[in-house]
C-alpha positions in Angstrom: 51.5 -37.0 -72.8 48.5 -39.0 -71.3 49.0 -40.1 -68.0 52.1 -38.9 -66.9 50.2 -35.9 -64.6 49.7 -39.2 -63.1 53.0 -39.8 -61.7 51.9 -37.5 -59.1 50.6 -40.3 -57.3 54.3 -42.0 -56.8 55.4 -38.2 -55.8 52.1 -38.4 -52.9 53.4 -41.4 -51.7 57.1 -40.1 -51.3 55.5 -37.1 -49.9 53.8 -38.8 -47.3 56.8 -40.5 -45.9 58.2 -37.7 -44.7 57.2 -38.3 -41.1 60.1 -41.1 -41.4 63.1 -38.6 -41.4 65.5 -40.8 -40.2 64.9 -43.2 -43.1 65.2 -40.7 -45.9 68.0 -39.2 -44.2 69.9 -43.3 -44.4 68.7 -43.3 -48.1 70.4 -39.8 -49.0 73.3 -40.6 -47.4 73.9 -43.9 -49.0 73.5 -42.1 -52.0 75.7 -39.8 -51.5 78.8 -42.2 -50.5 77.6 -44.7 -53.1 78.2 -41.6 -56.0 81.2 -40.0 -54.3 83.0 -43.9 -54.5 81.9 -44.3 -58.0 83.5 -41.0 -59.2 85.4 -37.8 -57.7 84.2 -36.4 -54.5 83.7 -32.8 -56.0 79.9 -32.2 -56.3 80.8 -30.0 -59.3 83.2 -32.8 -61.7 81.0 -35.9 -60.3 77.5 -35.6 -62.0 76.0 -38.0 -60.3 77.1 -36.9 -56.6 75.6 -33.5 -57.7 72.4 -34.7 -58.1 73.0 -37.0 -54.8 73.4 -33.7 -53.2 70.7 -31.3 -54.2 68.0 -34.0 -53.4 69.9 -34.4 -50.1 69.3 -30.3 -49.5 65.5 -30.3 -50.9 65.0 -32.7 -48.2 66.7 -30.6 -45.8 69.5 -33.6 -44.2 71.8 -31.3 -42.9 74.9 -29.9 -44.4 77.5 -31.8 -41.9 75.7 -34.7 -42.6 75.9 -34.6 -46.5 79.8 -33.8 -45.5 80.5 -36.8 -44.0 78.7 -38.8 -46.1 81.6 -37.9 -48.9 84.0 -38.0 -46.6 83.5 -41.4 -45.6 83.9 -42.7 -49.6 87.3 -40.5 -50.0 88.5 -42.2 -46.7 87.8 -45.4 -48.5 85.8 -46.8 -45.1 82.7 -47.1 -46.6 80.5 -50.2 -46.7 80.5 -51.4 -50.2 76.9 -51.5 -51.7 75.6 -53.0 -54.8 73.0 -51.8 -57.5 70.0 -53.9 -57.5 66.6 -53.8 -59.2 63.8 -56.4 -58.6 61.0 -56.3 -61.3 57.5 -57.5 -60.3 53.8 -56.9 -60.0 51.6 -55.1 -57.5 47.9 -55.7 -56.7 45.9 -54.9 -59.7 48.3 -56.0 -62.0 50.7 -52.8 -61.5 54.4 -53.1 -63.0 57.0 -52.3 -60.3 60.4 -52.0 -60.0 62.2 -51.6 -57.0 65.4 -50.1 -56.8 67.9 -51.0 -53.8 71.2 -50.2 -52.4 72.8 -52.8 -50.2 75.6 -54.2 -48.4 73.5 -57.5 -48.1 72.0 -58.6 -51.3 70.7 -61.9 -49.5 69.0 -59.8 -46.6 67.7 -57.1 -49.4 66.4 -60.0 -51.5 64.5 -61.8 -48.9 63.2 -58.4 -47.6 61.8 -57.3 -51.1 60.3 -60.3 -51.9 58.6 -61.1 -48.4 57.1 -57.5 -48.4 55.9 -58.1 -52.0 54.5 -61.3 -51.5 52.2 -60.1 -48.2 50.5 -57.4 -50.1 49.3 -59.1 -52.9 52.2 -59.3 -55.3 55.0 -61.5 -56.8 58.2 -60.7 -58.2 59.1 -61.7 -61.4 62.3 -62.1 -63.6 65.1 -59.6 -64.2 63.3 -57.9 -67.4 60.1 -58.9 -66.6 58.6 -55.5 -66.5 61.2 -53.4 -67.3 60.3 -54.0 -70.8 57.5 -51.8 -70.6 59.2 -48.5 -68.8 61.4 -46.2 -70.6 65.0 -45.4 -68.7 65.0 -41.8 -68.9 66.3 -38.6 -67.1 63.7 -37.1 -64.4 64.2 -33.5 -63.5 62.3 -32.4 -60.2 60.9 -28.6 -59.7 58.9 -27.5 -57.0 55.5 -25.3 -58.7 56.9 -22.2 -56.8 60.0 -21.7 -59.0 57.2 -21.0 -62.0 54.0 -21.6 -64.3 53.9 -24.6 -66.9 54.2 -22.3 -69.7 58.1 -20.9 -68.2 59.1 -24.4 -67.6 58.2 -25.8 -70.5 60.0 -23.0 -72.3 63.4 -23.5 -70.6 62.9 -27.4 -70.9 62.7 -26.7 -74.6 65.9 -24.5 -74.4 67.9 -27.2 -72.3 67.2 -29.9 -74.6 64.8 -31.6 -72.5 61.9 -34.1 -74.0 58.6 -34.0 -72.2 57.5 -32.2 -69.0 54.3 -32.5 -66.9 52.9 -29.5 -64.6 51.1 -30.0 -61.9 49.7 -28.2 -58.3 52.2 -30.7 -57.0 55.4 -29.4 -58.7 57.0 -29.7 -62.2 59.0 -32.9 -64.0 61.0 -32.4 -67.1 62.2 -35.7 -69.3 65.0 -35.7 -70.9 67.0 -38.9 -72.9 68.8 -41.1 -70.8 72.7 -39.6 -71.5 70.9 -36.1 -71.6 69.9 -35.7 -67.8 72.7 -34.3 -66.3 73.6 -31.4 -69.2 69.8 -30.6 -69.2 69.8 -30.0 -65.4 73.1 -27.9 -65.8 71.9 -25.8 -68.8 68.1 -25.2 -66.6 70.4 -24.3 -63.5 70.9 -20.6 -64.2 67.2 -20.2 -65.1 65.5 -22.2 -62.9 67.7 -22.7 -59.8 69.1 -25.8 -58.6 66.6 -28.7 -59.2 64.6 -30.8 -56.0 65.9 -33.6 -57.9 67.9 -34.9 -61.2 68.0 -38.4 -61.4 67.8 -41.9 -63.6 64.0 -42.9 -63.9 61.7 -45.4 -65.5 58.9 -44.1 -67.0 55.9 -46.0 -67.9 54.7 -46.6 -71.5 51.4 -47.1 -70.2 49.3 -46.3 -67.2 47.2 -49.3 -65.3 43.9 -47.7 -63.0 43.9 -49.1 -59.8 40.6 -49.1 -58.0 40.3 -47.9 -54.2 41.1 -51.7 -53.0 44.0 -52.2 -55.2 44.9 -48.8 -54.4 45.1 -49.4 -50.2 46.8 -52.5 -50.7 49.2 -50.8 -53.4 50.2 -47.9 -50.9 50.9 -50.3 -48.0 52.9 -52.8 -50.4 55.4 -49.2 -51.5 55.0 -48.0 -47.8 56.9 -51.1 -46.6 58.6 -51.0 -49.0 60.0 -47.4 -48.2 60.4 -48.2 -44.9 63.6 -50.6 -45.6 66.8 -48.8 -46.1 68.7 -50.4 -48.7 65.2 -49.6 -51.1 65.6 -46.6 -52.3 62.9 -45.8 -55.0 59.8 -47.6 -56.4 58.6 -47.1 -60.0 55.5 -47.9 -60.9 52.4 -47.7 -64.0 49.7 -47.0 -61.4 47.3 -44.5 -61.8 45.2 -43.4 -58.9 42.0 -41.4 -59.6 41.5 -38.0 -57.8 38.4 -39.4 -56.2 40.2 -42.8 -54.8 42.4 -40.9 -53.5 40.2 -38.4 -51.6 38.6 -41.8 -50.1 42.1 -43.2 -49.1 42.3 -39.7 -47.5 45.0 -39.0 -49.6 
């Protein structure tokens, strides 16, 4: 469906963070605890702590890590975070939303909204943009594991509702209660996913130009750089020549 080979400009973005290890490594690992307190801390009866897990591997945190990580929510002496999203608008009129982790909602709050604020932005009301995303499952697949034609195939055969192929890799939709039998029923053809997780997925796409663009990328760059936000969603769409200018 139009636009959504677009959504690998939020992928670029993520990509390009990797240089900030330590950062992604905190995210994962709240993750982790945050899914292993909610449920059991077996991988394999806690859907959610599965998925927590195999995005921990594709990003390589280590194994002891990922360990302890569980460990500390069975113990019980885990800091207690809280689910929070923040809805607002980027430069260019993008829709965002922000999803955070945090022990602090006061110091996540202020954080969000200062970032936002400096780089041509404003937050808005809870519902203010969410109105225009879908919540749906989002299935990540490197391009290695196949071509668009196999994926889509197995997608089909898992019960999955959309999927967009790209050089950058492969993302397969599926209905929000569907995501994690999908991922299960694709594991035995396609291997274990880079990622399985809740998503908001825009009904319709906003072109940013290369201004809008450099201020965008610095707005979700901050914004990846605080630990208790752990994704951005957003309706941008970045053309293949803006980005070659941003040296993207």
């Amino acid at each position: 469906m139009a636009g959504h080979s677009k959504f690998k400009n939020i992928m670029h973005r993520k990509g390009a963070q990797d240089k900030k290890r330590s950062s992604l490594f905190s995210k994962l690992s709240r993750e982790i605890t945050v899914a292993a307190k909610m449920g059991l801390p077996d991988p394999d009866m806690n859907p959610r702590l599965r998925a927590a897990v195999a995005a921990a591997k594709a990003a390589s945190l280590p194994k002891d890590n990922i360990q302890r990580s569980i460990d500390k929510a069975s113990r019980g002496d885990a800091e207690n975070y809280e689910e929070i999203r923040y809805e607002g608008f980027g430069p260019g009129g993008v829709s965002l939303i922000i999803e955070a982790l945090t022990d602090n909602r006061n110091r996540t709050a202020t954080n969000v909204r200062t970032a936002v604020a400096k780089n041509g932005g404003n937050l808005g009301a809870s519902g203010s943009v969410s109105h225009a995303f879908d919540r749906m499952g989002l299935i990540n697949y490197p391009a290695s594991v196949g071509d668009a034609e196999k994926i889509f195939e197995a997608a089909l055969e898992a019960g999955a509702e959309d999927v967009s192929s790209s050089e950058d890799g492969h993302e397969i939709w599926t209905a929000q209660g569907d995501l994690h039998e999908v991922a299960k029923a694709l594991e035995p053809v396609l291997g274990e996913a880079e990622g399985a997780k809740l998503a908001w997925r825009p009904q319709t796409m906003v072109d940013v130009n290369e201004d809008e663009a450099a201020t965008l990328f610095k707005l979700i760059d901050v914004l990846d750089d605080d630990d208790d936000v752990q994704t951005v969603w957003g309706n941008y769409e970045v053309s293949d020549e803006v980005m070659e200018k941003l040296g993207g």
